[in-house]
N, C-alpha and C positions, 0 to 999 in steps of 0.2 A: 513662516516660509519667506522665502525671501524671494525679491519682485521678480529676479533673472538667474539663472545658472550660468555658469560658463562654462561649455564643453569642448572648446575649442582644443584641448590636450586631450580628450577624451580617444578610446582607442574601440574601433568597433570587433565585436567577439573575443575581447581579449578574454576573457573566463569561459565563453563556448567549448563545451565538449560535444565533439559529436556523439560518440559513446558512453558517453554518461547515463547512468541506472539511477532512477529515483523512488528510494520504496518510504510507502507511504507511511505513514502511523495508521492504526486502526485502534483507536481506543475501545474496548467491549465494556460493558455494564456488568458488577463485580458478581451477580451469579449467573451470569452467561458465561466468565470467564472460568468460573467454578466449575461448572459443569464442564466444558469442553477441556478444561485439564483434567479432570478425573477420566475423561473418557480419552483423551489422548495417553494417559500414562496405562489405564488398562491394554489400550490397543499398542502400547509398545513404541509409539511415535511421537517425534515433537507437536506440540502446539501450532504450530503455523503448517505444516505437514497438515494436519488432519484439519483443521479450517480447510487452507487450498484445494483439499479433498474435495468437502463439503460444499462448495464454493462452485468446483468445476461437474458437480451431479445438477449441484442447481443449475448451471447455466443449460447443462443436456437438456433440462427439463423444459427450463422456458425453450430451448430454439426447436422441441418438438412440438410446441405448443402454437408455435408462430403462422 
């Protein structure tokens, strides 16, 4: 690294979006991901559909728990 940067041309928020959407990775473990595709493809929906499913019962559950 070097002792000093020069920012002095630097431009502040030039790459800021306000609207910008950032979706995350979510890597699963290869037979979690097994199972949740078989049971996504029996219930007729994508993968990421039946997780966010799965995802927004868990949350009901914790915030009745709270």
């Amino acid at each position: 690294m070097k002792q000093e940067y020069d920012f002095s041309k630097g431009e502040r928020g030039k790459f800021f979006r306000e609207n910008a959407r950032l979706n995350l990775p979510v890597y699963l473990e290869e037979d979690v991901q097994t199972y949740l595709q078989e049971r996504a493809k029996s219930k007729g929906m994508d993968l990421a559909q039946l997780v966010n499913e799965m995802l927004r019962q868990d949350i009901k559950l914790a915030e009745a728990v709270k």
